[in-house]
C-alpha positions in Angstrom: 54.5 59.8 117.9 54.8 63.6 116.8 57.1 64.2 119.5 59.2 61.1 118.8 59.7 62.3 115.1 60.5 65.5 116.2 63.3 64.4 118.1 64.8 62.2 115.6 64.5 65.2 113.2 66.1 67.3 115.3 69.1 64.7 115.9 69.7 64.5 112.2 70.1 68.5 111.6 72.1 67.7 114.7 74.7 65.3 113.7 74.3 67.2 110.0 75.3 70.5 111.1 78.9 71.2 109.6 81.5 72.4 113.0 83.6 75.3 112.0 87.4 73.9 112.0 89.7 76.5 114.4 91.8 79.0 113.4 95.4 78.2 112.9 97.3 79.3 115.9 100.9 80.5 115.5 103.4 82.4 117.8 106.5 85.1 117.4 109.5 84.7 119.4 112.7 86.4 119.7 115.8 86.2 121.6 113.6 87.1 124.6 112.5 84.0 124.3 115.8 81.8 124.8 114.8 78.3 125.4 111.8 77.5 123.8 110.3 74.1 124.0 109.1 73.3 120.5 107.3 70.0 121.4 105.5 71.6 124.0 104.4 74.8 121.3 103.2 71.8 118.7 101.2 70.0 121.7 99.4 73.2 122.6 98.0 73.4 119.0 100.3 76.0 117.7 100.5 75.4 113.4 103.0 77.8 113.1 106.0 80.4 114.2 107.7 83.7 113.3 111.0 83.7 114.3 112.9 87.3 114.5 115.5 87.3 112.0 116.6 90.9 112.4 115.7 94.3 113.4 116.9 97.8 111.9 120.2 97.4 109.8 122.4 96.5 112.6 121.0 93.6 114.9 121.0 90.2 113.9 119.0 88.0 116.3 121.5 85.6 117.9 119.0 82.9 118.5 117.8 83.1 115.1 119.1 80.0 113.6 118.5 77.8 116.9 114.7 78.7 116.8 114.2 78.4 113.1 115.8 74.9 113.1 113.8 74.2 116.1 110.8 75.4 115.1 111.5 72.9 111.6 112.2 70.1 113.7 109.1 70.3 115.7 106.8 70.2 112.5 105.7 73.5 112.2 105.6 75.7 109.3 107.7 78.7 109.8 109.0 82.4 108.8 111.0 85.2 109.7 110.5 88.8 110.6 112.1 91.8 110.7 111.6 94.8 113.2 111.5 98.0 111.5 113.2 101.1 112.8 111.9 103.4 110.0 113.9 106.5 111.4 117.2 105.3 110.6 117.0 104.3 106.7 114.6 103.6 104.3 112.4 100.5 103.7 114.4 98.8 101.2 117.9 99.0 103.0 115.9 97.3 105.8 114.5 94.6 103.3 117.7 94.4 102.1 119.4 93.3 105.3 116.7 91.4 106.6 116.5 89.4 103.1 120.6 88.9 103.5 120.2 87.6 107.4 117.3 85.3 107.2 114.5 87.0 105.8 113.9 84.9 102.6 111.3 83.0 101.5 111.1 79.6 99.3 108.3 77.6 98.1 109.1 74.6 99.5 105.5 74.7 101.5 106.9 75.0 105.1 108.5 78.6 105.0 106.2 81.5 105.3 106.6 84.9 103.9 108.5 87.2 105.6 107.0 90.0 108.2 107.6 93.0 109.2 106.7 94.2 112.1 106.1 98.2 113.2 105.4 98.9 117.2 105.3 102.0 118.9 108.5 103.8 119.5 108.9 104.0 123.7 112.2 106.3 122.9 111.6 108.8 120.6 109.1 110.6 118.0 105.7 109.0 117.5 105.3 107.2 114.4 109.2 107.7 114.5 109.2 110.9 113.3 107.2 110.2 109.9 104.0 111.3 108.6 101.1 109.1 108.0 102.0 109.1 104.4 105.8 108.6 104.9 105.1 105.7 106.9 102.7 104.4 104.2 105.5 105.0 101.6 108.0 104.0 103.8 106.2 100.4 104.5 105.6 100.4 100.7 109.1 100.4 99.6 109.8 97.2 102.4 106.9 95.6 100.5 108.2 96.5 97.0 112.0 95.2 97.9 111.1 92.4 99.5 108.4 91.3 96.8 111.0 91.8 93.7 113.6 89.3 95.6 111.0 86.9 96.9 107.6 86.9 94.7 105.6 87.4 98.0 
């Protein structure tokens, strides 16, 4: 009888025990990426998508506007984002352009903020040629621009 109230004690701390929810999942793509297949992204469980908008102060992705509205029509909450090339002009002429080619954000609750994104440099200087505190500043002033058009 001890055992058998055990067990039923132990199924109701069981059944009682809260289950974390996941993660949201979410991808990038780029131009690399040329035919996505949104319904497939939302069947895998991917919540979300950054879509590169632009990338220094001369490229414009050209399959920008195709993924965006694909990644809308699918469902899934969505942003931009801009890769930085922070040795040929400051932070806020890159926010600048990025914000005038698709980098904007609206409170319309399916558009995220926009991102920036920083990766190693494979053809030149390390850190592109900026200290650890020019970088800082550097990715400061991005912020700062892109916060005083947006709010985020």
């Amino acid at each position: 009888m001890k055992c058998l109230a055990s067990l039923a004690l132990a199924l109701a701390v069981a059944r009682a025990t809260p289950v974390k929810r996941s993660d949201p999942q979410g991808i990038d793509v780029s131009s690399y990426q040329t035919n996505v297949d949104w319904t497939t992204v939302v069947d895998n469980g991917i919540q979300f998508a950054y879509i590169k908008a632009t990338e220094g102060t001369s490229y414009i992705s050209p399959a920008f506007s195709s993924q965006y509205i694909g990644a809308t029509d699918a469902g899934l909450i969505r942003g931009s984002y801009h890769f930085a090339h922070p040795d040929e002009s400051s932070g806020a002429t890159q926010a600048t352009y990025f914000l005038d080619n698709g980098g904007g954000w609206s409170a319309d609750g399916i558009t995220l903020p926009g991102a920036l994104d920083i990766e190693y440099n494979p053809d030149g200087a390390e850190c592109y040629g900026l200290t650890a505190a020019e970088m800082v500043s550097w990715v400061q002033d991005f912020s700062d621009t892109y916060e005083a058009a947006t709010g985020r």
